[in-house]
TINUKOL-676922 format. One record per residue (C-alpha): residue in three letters; x, y, z; residue number from 1. Coordinates in steps of 0.1 Angstrom, whole numbers, padded with zeros to 4 digits, m for minus. Layout:
N
rest->ala&x->X&y->Y&z->Z&nr->NUM
...
This chain:
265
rest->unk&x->0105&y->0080&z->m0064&nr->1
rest->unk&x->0092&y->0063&z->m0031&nr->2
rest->unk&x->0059&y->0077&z->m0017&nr->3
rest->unk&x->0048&y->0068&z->0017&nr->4
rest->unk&x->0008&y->0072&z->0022&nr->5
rest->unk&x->m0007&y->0061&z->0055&nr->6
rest->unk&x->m0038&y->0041&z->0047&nr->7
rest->unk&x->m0064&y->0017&z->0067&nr->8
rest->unk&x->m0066&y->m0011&z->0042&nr->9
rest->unk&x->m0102&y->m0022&z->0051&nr->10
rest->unk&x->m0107&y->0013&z->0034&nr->11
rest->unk&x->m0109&y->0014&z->m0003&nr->12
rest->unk&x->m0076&y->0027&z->m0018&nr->13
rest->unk&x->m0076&y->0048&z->m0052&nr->14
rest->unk&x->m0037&y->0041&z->m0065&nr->15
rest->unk&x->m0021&y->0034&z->m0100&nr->16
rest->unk&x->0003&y->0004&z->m0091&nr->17
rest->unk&x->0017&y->m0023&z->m0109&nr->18
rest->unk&x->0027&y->m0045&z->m0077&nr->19
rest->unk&x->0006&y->m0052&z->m0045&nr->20
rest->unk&x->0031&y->m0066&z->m0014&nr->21
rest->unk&x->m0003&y->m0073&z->0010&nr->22
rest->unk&x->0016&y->m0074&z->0044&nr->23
rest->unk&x->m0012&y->m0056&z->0061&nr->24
rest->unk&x->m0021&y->m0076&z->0097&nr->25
rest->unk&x->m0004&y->m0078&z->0131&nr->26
rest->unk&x->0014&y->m0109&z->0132&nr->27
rest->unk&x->0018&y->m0109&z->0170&nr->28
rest->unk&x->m0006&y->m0128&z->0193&nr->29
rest->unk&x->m0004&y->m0099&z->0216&nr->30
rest->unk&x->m0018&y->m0074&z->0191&nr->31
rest->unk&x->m0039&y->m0092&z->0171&nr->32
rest->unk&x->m0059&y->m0107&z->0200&nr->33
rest->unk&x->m0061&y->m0073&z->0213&nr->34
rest->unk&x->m0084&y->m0064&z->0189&nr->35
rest->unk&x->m0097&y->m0096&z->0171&nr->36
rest->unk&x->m0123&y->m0083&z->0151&nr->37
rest->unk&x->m0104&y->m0056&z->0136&nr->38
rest->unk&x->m0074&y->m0083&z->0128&nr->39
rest->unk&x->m0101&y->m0105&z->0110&nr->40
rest->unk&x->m0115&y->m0075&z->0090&nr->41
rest->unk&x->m0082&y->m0064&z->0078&nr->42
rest->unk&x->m0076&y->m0099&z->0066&nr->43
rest->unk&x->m0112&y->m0107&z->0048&nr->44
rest->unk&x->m0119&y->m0069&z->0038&nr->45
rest->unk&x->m0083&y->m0052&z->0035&nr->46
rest->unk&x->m0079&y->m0082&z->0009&nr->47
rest->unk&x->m0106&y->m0077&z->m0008&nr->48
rest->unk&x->m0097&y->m0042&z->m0015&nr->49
rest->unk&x->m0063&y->m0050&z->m0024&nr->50
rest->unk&x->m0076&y->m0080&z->m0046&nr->51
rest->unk&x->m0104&y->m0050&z->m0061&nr->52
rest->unk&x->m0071&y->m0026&z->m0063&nr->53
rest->unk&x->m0051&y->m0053&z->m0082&nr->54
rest->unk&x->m0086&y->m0060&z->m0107&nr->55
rest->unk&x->m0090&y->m0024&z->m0110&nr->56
rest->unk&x->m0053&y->m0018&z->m0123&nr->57
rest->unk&x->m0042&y->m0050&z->m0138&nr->58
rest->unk&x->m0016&y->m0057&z->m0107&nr->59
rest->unk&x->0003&y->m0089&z->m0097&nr->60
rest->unk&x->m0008&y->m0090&z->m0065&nr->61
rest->unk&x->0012&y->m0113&z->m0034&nr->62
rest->unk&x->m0007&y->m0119&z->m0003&nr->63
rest->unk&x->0018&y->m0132&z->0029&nr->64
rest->unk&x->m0003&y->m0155&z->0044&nr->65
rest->unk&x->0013&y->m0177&z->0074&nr->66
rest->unk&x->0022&y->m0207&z->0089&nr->67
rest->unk&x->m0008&y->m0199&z->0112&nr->68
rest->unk&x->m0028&y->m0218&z->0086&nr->69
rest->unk&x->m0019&y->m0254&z->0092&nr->70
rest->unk&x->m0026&y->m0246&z->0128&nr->71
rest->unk&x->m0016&y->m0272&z->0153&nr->72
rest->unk&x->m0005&y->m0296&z->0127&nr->73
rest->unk&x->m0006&y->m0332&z->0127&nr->74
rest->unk&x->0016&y->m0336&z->0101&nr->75
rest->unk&x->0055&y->m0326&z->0104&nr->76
rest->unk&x->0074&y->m0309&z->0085&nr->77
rest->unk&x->0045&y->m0292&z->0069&nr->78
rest->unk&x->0042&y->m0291&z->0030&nr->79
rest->unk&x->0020&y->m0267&z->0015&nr->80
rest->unk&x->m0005&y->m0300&z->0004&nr->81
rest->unk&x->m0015&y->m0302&z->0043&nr->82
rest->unk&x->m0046&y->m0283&z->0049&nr->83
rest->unk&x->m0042&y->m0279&z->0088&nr->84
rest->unk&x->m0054&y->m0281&z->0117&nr->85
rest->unk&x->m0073&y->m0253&z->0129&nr->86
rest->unk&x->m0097&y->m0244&z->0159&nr->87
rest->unk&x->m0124&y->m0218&z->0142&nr->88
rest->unk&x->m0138&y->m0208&z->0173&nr->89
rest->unk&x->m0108&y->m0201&z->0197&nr->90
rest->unk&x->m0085&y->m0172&z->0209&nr->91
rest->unk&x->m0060&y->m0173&z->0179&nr->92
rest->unk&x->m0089&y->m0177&z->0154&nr->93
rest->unk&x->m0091&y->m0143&z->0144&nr->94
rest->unk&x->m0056&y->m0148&z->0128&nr->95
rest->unk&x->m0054&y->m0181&z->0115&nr->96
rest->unk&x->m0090&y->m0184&z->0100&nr->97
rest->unk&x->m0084&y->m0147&z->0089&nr->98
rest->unk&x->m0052&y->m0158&z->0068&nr->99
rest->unk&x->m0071&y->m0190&z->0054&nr->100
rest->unk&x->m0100&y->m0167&z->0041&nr->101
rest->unk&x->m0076&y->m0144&z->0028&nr->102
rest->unk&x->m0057&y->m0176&z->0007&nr->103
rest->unk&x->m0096&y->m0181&z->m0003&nr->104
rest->unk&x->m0105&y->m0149&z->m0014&nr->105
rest->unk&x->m0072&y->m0150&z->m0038&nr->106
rest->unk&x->m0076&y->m0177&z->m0056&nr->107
rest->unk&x->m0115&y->m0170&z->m0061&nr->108
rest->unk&x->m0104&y->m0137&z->m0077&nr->109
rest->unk&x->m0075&y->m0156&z->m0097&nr->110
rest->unk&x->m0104&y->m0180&z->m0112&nr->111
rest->unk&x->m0134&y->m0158&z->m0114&nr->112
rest->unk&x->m0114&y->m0126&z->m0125&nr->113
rest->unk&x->m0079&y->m0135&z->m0135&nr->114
rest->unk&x->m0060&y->m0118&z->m0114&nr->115
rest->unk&x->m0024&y->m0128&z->m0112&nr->116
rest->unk&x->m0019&y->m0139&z->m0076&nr->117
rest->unk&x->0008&y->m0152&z->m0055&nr->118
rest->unk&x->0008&y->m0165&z->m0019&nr->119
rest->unk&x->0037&y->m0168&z->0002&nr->120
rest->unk&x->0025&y->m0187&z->0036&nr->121
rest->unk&x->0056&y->m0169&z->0062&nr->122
rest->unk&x->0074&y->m0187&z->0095&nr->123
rest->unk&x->0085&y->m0170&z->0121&nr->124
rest->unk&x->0102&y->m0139&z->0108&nr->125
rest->unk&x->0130&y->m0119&z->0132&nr->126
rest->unk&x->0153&y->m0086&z->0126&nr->127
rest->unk&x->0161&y->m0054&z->0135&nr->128
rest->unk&x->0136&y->m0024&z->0138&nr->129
rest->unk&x->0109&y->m0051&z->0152&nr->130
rest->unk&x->0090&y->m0038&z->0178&nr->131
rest->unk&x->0109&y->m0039&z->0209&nr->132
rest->unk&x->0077&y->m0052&z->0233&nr->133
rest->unk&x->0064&y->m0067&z->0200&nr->134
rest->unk&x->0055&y->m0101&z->0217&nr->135
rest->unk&x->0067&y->m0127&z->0200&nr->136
rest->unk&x->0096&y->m0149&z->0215&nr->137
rest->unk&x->0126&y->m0139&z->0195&nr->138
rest->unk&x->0120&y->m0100&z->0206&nr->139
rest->unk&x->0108&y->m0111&z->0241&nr->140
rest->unk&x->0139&y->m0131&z->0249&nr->141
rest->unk&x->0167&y->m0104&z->0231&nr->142
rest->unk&x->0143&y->m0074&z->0251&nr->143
rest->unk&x->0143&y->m0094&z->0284&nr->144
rest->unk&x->0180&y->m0104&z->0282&nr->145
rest->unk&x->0193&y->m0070&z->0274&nr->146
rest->unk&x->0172&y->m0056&z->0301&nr->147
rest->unk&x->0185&y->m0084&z->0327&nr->148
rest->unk&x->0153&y->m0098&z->0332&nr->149
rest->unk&x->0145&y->m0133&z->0328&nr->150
rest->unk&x->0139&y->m0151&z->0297&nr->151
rest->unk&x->0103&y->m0162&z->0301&nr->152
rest->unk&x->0098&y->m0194&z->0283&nr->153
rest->unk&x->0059&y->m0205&z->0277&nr->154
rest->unk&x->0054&y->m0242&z->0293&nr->155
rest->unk&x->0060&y->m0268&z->0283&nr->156
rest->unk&x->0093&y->m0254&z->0269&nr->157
rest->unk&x->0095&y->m0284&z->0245&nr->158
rest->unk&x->0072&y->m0268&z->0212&nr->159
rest->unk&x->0094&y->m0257&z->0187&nr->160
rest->unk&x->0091&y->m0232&z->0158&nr->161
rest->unk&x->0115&y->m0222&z->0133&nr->162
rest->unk&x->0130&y->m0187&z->0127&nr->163
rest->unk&x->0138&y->m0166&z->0096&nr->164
rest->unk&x->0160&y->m0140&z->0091&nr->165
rest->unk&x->0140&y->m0111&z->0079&nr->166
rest->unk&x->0168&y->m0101&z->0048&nr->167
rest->unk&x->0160&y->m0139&z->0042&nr->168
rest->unk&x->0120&y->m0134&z->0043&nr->169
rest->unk&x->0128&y->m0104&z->0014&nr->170
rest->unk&x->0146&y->m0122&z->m0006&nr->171
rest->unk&x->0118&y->m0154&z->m0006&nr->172
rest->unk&x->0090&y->m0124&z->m0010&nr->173
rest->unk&x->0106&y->m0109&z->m0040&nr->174
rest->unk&x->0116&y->m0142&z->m0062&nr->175
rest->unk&x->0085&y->m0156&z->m0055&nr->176
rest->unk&x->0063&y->m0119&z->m0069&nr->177
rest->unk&x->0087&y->m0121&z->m0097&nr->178
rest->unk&x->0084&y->m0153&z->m0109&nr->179
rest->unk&x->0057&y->m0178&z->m0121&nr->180
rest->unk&x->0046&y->m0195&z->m0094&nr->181
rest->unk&x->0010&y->m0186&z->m0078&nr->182
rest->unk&x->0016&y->m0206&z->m0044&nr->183
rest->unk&x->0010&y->m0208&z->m0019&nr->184
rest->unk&x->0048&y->m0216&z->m0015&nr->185
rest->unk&x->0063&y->m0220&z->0021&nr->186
rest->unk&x->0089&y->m0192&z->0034&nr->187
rest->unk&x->0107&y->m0200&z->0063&nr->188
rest->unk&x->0142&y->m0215&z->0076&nr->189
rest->unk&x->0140&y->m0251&z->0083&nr->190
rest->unk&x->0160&y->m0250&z->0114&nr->191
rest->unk&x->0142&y->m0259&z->0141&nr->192
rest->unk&x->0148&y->m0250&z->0185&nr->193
rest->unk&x->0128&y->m0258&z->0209&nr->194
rest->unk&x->0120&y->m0225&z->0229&nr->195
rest->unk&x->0142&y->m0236&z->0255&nr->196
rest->unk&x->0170&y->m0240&z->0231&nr->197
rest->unk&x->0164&y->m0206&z->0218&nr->198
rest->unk&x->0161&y->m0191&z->0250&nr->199
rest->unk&x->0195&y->m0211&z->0260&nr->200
rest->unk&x->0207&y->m0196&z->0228&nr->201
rest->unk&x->0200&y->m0162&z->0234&nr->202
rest->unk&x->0211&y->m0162&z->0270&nr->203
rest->unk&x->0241&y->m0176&z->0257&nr->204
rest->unk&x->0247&y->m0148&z->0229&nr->205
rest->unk&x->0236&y->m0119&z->0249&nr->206
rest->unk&x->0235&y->m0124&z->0285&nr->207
rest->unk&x->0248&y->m0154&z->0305&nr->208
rest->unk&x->0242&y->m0140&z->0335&nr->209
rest->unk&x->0199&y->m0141&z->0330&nr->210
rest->unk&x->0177&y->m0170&z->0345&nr->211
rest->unk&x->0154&y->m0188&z->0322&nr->212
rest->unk&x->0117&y->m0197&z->0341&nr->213
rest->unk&x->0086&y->m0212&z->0329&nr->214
rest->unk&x->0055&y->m0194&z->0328&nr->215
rest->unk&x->0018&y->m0203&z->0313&nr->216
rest->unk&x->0008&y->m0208&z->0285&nr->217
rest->unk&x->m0016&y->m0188&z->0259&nr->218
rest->unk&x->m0046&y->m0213&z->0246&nr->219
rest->unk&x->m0038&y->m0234&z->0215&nr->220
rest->unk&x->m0004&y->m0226&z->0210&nr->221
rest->unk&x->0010&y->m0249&z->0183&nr->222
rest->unk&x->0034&y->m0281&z->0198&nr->223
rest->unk&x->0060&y->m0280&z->0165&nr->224
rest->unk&x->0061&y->m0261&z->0137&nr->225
rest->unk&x->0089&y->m0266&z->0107&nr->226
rest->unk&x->0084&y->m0253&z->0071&nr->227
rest->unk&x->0091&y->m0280&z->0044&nr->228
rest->unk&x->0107&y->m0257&z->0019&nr->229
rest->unk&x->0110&y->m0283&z->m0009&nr->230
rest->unk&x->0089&y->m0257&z->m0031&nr->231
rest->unk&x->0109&y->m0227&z->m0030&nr->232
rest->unk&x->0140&y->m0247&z->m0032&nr->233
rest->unk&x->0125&y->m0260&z->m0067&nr->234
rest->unk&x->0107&y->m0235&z->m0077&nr->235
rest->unk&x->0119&y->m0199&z->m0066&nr->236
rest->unk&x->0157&y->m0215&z->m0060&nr->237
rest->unk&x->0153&y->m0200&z->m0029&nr->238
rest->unk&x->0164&y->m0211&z->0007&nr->239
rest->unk&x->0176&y->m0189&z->0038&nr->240
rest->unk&x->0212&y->m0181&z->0042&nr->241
rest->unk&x->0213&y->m0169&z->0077&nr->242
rest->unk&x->0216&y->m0191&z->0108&nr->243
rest->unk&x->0196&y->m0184&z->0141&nr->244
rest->unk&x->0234&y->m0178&z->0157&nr->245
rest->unk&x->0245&y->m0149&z->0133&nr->246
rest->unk&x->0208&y->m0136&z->0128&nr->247
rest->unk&x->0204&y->m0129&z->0172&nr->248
rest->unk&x->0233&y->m0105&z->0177&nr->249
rest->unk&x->0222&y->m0084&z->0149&nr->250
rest->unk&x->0190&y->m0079&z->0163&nr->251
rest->unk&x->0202&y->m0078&z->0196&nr->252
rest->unk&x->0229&y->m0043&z->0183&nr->253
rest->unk&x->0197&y->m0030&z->0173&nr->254
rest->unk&x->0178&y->m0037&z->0203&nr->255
rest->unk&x->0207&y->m0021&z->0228&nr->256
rest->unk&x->0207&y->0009&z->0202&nr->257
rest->unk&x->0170&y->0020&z->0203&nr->258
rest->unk&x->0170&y->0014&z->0245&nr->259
rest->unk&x->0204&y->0027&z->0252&nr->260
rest->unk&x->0219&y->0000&z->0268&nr->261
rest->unk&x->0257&y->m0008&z->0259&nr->262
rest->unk&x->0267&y->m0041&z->0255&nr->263
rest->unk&x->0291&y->m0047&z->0284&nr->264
rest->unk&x->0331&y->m0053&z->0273&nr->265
């Protein structure tokens, strides 16, 4: 029987469970700058009431932490060893230091109590039913193409990141709760595009007719980030299935569904 209970998770919760997924944070820059102390409480106190949940009840508990945490790395691709390359004090701070205390908090709880933890740190994640002005590129470019407005690509154009497929994403999530590995493990697709490949892509796929311009960029945007998935390979015998080029028009049906716009014959 599924339940669905609406809960602020910097609230204590009072549940019986045997399993905590601890996906609770915005993920986009947009929202979680919007309201940065909020983002960094629900990372440092909505874990710690998960992590006093999972004590409380005996729980596994799996924390999806990011790719946010090596920040603008100086190593490439990044293995879990690397421990980043963070600003503590700027914009995006909120979100990547957040994440890092969050890893923290886990593994003090897995020593000190005994709690059975597992970390997953997530790259760029895509799908359907994401938040059609959610804010990050994949759903800007596939909501601006489909709307015939141009595909706004962040100067220099050059950094690169690398996109999953969110049935992908599951898949890593699950194998890695049900196994025996505490992490933190890397889950992401290795492919990586430039963000005016994947706006060349998209226009491509969805609409050839859109221009692609260059507009400013946010303050310490990462140059290049690629997930070295060695561990999950090893470990969870996991690696993505879906390429960028299948995953965009499935997203983009999706898209045209929830706005009403039919894809031209």
């Amino acid at each position: 029987r599924f339940e669905l209970i609406r809960h602020d998770v910097t609230e204590p919760l009072l549940i019986e469970v045997d399993q905590i997924y601890h996906l609770a944070c915005p993920a986009s820059p947009i929202f979680y700058k919007y309201n940065p102390v909020k983002t960094i409480k629900t990372n440092v106190i909505g874990t710690l009431n998960m992590l006093g949940l999972a004590k409380r009840v005996g729980a596994r508990i799996l924390l999806t932490s990011t790719s946010e945490v090596y920040g603008d790395p100086l190593i490439h691709p990044q293995t879990e060893s690397y421990w980043g390359n963070v600003n503590p004090i700027g914009v995006r701070s909120c979100y990547d230091e957040g994440k890092r205390v969050a890893e923290t908090l886990m593994f003090d709880y897995h020593r000190q109590h005994g709690i059975e933890i597992r970390i997953a740190r997530i790259f760029n994640t895509y799908g359907p039913r994401m938040n059609i002005d959610d804010g990050r590129v994949v759903s800007n470019f596939i909501a601006q193409a489909i709307r015939d407005d141009p595909l706004t690509v962040q100067a220099p154009g050059t950094q690169t990141r690398s996109f999953c497929y969110v049935s992908d994403m599951v898949d890593g999530l699950i194998r890695l709760m049900q196994g025996d590995n505490t992490g933190p493990i890397n889950i992401g697709n290795p492919g990586e595009f430039t963000m005016i490949e994947l706006a060349e892509n998209v226009k491509e796929l969805i609409n050839p007719k859109v221009e692609i311009i260059m507009v400013e960029n946010t303050p310490d945007d990462p140059r290049q980030r690629k997930p070295d998935i060695t561990k999950a390979k090893d470990l969870l015998g996991w690696e993505p299935k879906v390429k960028l080029r299948d995953g965009l028009p499935l997203m983009e049906d999706d898209f045209r569904t929830r706005l009403g716009v039919p894809k031209n014959k």
